[in-house]
Backbone bond lengths (Angstrom), bond angles and torsions (degrees), N, CA, C in turn:
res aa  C-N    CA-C-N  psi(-1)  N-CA   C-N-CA  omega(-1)  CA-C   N-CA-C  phi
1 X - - - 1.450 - - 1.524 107.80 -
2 X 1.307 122.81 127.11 1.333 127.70 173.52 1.049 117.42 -75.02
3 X 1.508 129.26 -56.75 1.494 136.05 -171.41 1.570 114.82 -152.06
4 X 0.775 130.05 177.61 1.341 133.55 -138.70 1.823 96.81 -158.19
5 X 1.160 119.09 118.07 1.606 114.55 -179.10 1.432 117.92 -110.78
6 X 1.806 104.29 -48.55 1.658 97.89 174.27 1.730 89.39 -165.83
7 X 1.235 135.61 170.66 1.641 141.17 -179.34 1.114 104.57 -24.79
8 X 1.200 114.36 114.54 1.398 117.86 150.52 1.596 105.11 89.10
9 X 1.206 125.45 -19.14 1.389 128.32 157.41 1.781 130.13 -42.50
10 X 0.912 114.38 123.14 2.067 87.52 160.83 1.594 95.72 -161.53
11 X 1.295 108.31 166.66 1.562 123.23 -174.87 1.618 104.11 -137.95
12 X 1.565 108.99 135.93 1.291 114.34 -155.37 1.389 96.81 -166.02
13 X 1.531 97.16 152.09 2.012 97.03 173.67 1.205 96.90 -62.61
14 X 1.530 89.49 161.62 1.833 108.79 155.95 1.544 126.41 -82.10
15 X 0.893 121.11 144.83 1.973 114.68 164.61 1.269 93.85 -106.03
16 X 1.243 77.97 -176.01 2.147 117.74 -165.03 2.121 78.54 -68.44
17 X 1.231 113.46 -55.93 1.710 106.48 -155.88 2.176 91.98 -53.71
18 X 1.356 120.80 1.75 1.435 106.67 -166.42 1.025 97.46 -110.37
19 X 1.522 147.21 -6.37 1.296 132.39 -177.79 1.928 106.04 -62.31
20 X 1.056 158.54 -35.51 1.561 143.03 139.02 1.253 105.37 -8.91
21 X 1.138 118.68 -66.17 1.779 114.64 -159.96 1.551 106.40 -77.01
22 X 1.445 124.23 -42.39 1.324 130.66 170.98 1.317 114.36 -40.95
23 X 1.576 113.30 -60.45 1.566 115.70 164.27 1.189 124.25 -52.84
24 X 1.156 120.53 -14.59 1.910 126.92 170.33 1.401 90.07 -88.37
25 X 0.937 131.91 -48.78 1.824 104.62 -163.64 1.601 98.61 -90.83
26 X 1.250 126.22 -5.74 1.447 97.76 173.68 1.431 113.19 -79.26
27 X 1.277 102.11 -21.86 1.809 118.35 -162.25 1.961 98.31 -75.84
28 X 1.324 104.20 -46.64 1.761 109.65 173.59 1.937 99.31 -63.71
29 X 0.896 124.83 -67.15 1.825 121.24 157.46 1.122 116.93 1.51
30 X 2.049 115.50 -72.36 0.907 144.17 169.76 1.483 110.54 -40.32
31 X 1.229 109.81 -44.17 1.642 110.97 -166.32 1.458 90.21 -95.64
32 X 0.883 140.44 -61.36 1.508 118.36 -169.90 1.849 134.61 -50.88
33 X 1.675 85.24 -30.44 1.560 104.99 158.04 1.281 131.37 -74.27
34 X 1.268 110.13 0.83 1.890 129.19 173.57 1.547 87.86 63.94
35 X 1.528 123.31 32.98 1.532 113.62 179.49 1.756 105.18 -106.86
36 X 1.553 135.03 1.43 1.053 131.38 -164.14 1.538 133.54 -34.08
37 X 1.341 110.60 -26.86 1.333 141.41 -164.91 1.372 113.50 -86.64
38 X 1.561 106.94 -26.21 1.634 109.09 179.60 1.641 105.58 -102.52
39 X 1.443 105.03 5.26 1.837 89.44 165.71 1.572 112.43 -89.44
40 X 1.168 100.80 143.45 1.816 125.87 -176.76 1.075 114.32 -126.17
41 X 1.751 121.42 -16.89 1.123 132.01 -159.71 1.575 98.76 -74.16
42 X 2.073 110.69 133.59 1.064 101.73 175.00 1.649 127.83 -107.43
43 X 1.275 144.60 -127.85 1.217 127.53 152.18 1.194 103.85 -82.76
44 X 2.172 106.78 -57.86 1.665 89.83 -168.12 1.516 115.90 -56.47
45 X 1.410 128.33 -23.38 1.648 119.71 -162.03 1.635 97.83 -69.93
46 X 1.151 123.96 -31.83 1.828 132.31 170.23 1.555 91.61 -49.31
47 X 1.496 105.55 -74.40 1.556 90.28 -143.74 1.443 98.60 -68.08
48 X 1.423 151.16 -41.85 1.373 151.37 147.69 1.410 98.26 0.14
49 X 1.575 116.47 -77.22 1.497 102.94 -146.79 1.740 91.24 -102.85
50 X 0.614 155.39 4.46 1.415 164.50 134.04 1.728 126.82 -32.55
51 X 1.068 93.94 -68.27 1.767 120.52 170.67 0.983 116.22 -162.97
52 X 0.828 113.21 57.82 1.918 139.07 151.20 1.848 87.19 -84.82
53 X 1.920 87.16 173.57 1.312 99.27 178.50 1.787 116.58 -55.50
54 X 1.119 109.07 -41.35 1.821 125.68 170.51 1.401 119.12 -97.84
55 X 1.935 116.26 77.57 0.791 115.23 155.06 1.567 145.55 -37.85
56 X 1.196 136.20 89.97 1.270 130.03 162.49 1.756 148.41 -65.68
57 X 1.276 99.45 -9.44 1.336 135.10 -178.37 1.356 156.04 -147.71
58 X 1.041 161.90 30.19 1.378 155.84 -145.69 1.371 120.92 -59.85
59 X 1.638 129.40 145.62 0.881 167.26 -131.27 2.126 106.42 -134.42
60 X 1.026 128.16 112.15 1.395 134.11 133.15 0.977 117.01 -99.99
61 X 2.011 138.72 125.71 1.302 162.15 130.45 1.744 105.19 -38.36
62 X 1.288 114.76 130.56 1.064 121.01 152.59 1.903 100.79 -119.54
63 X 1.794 97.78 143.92 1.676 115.57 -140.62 1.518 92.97 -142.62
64 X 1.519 102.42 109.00 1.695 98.75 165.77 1.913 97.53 -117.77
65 X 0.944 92.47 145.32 1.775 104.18 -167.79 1.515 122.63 47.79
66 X 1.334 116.90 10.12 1.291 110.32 -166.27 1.506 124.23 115.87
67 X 1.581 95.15 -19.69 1.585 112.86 164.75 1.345 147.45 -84.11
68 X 1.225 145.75 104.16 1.271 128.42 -166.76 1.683 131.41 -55.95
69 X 1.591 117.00 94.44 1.285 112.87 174.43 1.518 142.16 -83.72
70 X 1.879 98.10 -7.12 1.254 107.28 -174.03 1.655 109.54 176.60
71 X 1.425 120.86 134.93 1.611 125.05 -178.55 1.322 106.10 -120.17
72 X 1.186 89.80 -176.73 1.648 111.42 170.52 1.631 118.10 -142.46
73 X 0.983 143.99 141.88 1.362 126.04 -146.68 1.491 82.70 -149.79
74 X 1.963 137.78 120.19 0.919 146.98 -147.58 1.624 128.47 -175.11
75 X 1.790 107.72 130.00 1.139 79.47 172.31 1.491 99.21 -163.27
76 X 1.456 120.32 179.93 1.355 134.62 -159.68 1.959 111.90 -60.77
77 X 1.220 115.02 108.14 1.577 104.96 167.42 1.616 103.76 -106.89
78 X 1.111 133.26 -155.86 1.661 165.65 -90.93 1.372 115.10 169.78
79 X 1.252 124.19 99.30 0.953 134.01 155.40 1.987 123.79 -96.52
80 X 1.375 108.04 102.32 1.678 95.99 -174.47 1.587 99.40 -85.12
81 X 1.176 112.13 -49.87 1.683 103.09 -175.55 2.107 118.00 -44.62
82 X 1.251 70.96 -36.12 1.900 86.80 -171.32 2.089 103.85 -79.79
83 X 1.103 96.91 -25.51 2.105 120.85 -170.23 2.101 98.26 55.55
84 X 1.252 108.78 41.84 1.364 113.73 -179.14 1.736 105.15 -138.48
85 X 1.279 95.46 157.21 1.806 110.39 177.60 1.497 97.82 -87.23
86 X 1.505 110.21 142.49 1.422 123.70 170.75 1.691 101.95 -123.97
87 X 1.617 101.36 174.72 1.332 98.57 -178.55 1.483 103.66 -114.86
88 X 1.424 132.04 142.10 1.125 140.32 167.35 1.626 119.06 -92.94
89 X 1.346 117.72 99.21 1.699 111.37 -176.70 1.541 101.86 -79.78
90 X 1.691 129.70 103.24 1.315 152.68 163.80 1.596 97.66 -40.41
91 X 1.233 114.01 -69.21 1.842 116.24 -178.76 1.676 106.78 -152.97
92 X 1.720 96.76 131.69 1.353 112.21 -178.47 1.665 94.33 -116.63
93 X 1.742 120.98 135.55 0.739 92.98 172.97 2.126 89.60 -151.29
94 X 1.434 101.15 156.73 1.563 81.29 148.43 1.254 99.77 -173.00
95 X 1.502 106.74 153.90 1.413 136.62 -158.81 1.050 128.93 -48.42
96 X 1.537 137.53 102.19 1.434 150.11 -124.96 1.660 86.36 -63.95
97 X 1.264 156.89 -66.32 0.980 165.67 165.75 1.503 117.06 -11.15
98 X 1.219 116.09 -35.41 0.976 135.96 -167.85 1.871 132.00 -121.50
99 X 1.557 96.28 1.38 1.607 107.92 167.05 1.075 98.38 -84.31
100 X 1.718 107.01 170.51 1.420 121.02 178.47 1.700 102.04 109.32
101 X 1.509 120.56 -20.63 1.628 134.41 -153.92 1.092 104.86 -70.99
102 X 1.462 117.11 -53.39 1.151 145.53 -115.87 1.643 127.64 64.93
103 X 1.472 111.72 38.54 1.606 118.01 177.07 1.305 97.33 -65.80
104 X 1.284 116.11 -60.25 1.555 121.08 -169.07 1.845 125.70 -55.13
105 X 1.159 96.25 -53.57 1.471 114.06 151.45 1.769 113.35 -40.91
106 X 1.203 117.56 -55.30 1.393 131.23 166.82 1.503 111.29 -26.88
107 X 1.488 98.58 -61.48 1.466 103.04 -156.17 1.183 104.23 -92.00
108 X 0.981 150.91 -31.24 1.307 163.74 130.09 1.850 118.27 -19.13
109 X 0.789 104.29 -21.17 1.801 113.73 178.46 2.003 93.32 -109.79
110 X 1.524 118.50 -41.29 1.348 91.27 148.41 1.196 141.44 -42.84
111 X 1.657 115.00 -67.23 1.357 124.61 179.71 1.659 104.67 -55.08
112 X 1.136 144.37 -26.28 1.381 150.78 164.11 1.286 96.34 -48.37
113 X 1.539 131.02 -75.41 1.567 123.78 -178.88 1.216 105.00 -46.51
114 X 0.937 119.54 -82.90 1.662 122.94 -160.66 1.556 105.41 -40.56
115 X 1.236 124.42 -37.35 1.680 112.43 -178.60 1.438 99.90 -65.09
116 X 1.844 130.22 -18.34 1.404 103.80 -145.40 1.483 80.61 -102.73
117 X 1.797 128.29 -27.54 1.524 126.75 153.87 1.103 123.38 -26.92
118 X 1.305 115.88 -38.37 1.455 115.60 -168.62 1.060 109.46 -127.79
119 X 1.658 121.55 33.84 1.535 130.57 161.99 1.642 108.51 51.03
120 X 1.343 114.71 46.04 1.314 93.29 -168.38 1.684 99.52 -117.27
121 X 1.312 121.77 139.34 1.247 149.91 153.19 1.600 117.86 12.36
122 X 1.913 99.23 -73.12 1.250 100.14 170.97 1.455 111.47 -167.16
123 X 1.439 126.42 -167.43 1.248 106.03 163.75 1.668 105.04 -149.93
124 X 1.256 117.45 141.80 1.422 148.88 -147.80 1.308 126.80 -136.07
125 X 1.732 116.96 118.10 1.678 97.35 -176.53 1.721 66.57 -157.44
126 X 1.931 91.01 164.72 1.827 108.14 155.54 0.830 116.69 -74.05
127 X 1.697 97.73 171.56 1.839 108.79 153.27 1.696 104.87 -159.27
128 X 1.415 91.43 144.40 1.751 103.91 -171.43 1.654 90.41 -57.03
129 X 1.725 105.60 137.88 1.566 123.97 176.99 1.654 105.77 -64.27
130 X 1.432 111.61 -10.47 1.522 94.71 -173.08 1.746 101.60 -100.42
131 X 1.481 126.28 1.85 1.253 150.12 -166.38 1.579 100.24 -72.66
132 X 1.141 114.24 64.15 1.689 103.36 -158.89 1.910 102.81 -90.65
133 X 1.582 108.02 -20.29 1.665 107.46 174.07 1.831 96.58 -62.50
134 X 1.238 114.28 -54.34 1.656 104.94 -178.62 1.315 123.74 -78.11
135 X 1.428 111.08 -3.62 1.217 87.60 167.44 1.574 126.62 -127.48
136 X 1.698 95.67 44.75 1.391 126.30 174.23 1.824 103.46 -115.24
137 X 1.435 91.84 -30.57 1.551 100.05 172.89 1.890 117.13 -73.36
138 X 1.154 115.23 -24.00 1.418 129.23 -165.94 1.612 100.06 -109.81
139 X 1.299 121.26 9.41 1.487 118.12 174.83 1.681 104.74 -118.78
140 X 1.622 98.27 -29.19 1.504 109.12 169.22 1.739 112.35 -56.04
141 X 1.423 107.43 -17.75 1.786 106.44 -158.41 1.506 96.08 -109.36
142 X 1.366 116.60 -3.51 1.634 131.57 156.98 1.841 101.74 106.26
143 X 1.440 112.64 12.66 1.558 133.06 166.94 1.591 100.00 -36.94
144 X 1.117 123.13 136.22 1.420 148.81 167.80 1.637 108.39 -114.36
145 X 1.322 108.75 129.40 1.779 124.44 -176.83 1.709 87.29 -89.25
146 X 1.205 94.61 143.07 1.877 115.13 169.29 1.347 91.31 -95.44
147 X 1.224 141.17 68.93 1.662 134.10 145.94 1.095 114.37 -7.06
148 X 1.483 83.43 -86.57 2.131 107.94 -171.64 1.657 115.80 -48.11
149 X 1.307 117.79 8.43 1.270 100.21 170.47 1.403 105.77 -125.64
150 X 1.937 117.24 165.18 1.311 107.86 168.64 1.519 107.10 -105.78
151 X 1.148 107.57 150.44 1.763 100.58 157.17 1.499 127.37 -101.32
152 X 1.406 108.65 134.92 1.890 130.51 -160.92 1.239 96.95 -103.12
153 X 1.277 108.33 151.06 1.640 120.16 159.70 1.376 129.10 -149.63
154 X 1.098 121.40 146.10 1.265 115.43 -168.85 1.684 109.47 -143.06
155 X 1.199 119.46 104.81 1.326 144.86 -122.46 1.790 76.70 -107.09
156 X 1.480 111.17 167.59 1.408 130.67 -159.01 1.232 95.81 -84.22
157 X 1.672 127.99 -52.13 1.570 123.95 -176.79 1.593 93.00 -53.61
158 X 1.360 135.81 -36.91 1.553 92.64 -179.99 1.491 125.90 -92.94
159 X 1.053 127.46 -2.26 1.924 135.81 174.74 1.320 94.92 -11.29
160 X 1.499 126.39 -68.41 1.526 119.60 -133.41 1.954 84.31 -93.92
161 X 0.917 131.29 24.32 1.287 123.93 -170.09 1.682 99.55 -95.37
């Protein structure tokens, strides 16, 4: 158990036996982000790139009775200006039912340890501009918006281009 938030709460890595539940909360994620349609993600491609031999990611569960109410899905980038590793949170999420707790706060004061474990720089993720509960929640935790930059992508159909 990593941390402890309020009764019956707790936040903890995930294992390989949690990729099922991971795929349920990314897929509820999915739906709350009106993004449902762009998940593909399957179990085996989780547990593959997850904890497979070539980790790409890690996983904290946030757990009330034993249940999964909310993760964080994360992992190590690059800082050259800073010459230190930061952490990138991929998807924070937790279960509309269940904000208000401090789950979110929870996981987030994790990922706070673990960056300062692993000496790292800082830590960094989006949020949809129309996301105005999180991103009243992420200004409350003293979060700063990168304005001045845009974000690019360059999607797999084009690699070989």
């Amino acid at each position: 158990m990593l941390a402890e938030v309020a009764v019956n709460v707790a936040v903890r890595f995930a294992t390989s036996k949690d990729v099922p539940v991971i795929l349920s909360l990314i897929k509820e994620l999915a739906e709350y982000e009106k993004l449902s349609a762009e998940v593909v993600a399957t179990q085996n491609a989780l547990e593959k790139t997850l904890f497979g031999p070539k980790s790409y990611a890690e996983v904290i569960l946030a757990e009330e009775d034993g249940d999964a109410i909310g993760f964080c899905l994360f992992f190590h980038n690059y800082s050259t200006f800073l010459g230190k590793p930061g952490l990138y949170i991929e998807d924070i999420f937790v279960k509309p039912a269940h904000r208000g707790k401090g789950i979110g706060k929870a996981l987030f004061m994790e990922m706070s340890r673990l960056a300062a474990e692993r000496d790292c720089g800082r830590i960094e993720w989006w949020v949809l501009d129309w996301n105005k509960p999180a991103i009243d929640f992420y200004a409350n935790l003293g979060a700063k918006p990168m304005d001045e930059w845009t974000v690019y992508r360059l999607t797999e159909d084009k690699f070989k281009r």
